[in-house]
C-alpha positions as CSV (number, residue, x, y, z in Angstrom):
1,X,17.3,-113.7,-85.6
2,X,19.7,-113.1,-82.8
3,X,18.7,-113.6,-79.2
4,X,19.2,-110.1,-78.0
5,X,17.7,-108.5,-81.4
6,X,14.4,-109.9,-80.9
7,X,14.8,-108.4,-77.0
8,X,15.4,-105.2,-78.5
9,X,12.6,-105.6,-80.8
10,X,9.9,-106.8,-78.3
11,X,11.0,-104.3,-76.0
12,X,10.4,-101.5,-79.2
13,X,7.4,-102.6,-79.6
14,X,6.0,-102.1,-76.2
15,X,6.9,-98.8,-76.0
16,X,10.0,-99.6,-73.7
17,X,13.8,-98.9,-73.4
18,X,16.5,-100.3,-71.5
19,X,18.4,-97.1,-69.7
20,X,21.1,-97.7,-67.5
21,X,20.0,-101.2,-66.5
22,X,16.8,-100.6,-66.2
23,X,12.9,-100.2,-68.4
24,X,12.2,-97.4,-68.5
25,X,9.1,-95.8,-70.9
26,X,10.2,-93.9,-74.4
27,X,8.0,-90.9,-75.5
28,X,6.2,-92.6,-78.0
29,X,4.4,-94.7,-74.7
30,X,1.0,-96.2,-74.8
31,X,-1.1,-95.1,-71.8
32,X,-2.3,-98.9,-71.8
33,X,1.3,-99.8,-71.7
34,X,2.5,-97.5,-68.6
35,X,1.8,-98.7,-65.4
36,X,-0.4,-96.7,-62.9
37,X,1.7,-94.9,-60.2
38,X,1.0,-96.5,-56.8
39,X,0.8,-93.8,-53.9
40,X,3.4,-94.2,-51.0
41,X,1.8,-95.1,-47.6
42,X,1.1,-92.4,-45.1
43,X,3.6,-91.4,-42.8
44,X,4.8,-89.4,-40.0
45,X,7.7,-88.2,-38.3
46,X,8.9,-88.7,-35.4
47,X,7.8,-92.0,-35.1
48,X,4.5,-91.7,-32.8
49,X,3.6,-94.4,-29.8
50,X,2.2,-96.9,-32.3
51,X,1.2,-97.0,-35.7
52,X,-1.2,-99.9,-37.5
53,X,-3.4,-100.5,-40.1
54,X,-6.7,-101.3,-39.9
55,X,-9.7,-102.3,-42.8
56,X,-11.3,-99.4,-44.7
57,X,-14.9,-99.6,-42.3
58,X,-12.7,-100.2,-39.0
59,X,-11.7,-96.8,-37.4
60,X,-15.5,-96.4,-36.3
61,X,-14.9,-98.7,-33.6
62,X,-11.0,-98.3,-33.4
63,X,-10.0,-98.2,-29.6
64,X,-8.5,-95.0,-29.2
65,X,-6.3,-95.7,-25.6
66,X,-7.2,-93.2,-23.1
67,X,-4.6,-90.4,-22.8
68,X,-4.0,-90.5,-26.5
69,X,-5.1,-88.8,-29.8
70,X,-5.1,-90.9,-32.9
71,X,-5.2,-89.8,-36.1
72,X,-6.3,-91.9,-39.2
73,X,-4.9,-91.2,-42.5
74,X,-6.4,-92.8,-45.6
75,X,-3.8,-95.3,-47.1
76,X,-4.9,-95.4,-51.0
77,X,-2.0,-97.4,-51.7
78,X,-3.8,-100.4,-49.6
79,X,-7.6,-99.0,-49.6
80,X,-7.1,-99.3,-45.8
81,X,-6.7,-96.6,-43.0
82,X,-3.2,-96.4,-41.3
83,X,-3.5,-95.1,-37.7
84,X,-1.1,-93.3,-35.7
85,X,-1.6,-93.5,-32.0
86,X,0.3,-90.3,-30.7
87,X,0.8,-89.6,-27.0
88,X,4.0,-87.9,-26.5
89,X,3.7,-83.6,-26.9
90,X,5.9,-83.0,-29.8
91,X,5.0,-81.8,-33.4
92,X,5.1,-84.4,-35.5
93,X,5.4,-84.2,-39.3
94,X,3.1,-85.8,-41.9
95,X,3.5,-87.2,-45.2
96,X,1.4,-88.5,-47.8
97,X,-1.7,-87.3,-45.7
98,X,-4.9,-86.6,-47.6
99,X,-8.1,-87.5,-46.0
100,X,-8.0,-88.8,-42.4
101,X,-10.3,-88.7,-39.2
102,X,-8.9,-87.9,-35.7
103,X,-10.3,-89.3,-32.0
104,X,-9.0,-87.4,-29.4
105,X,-8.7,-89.2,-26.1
106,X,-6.0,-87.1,-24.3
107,X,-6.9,-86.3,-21.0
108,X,-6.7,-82.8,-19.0
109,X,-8.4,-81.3,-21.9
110,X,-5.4,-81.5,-24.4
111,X,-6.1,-80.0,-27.9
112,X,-4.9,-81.7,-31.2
113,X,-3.8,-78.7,-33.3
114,X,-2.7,-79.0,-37.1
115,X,-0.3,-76.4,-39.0
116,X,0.3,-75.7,-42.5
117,X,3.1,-76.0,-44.2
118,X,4.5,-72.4,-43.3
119,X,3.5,-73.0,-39.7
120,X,-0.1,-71.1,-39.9
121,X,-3.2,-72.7,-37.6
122,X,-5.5,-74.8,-39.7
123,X,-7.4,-76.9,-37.1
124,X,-7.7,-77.5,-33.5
125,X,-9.4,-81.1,-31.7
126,X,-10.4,-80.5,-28.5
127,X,-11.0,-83.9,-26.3
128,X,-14.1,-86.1,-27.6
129,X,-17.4,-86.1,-26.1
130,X,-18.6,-88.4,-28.8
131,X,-18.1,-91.8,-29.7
132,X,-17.7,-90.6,-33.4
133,X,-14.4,-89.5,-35.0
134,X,-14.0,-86.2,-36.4
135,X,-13.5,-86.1,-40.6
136,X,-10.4,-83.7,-41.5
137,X,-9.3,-82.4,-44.5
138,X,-5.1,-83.5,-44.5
139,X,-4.0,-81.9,-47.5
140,X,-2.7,-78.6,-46.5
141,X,-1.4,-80.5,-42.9
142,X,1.7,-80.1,-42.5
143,X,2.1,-81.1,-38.9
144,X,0.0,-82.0,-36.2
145,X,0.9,-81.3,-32.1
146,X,-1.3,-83.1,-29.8
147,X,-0.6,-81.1,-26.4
């Protein structure tokens, strides 16, 4: 059999198709055959003061630097949190935010205040009092403004 038949036939067989250069899945797929969509990392724009990742039990005792909020936004792609350490008063833009936590070490009594995407008010931080950082609810967040 020719070289590039028996490509075309393994390929058939696995439920795949060569489009354009590349694999791509024909209707007749097999579920154990397609690959599981990996979710894109969290992100957020404009870039804030610093932004890390840190392990899935590790935000607990994350240093939050004084005159900052920081908000932690659950990276499923990585089981792990990313952390963005924002310190400059500008609305910033998230994407691929879910489930997060937020410390809120701004000074001066600064609130952390989180929109939806048509600009209403979902939720306001005020400055912590507790070691502890605060659960929130990220997927109706559209942007967050920590000033």
């Amino acid at each position: 059999m020719h070289k590039g038949r028996m490509i075309g036939l393994t390929l058939a067989t696995l439920g795949l198709a060569l489009v354009g250069g590349s694999l791509q899945a024909t209707a007749a797929e097999s579920p154990a055959v397609v690959a599981k969509t990996v979710a894109a990392a969290p992100g957020m724009s404009p870039a804030p003061e610093r932004a890390t990742y840190i392990g899935r039990y590790d935000f607990y005792d994350y240093n939050c630097p004084s005159g900052r909020a920081c908000l932690a936004v659950w990276n499923e792609a990585g089981s792990n949190w990313r952390v963005f350490d924002m310190y400059a008063c500008t609305t910033y833009h998230l994407s691929n935010a879910y489930t997060g936590a937020i410390k809120n070490k701004q000074t001066g009594g600064a609130l952390v205040t989180m929109y939806g995407a048509s600009g209403n008010f979902l939720y306001a931080f005020g400055v912590d009092t507790e070691p502890e950082p605060r659960s929130v609810n990220l997927e109706p967040v559209y942007t967050v403004r920590p000033c």
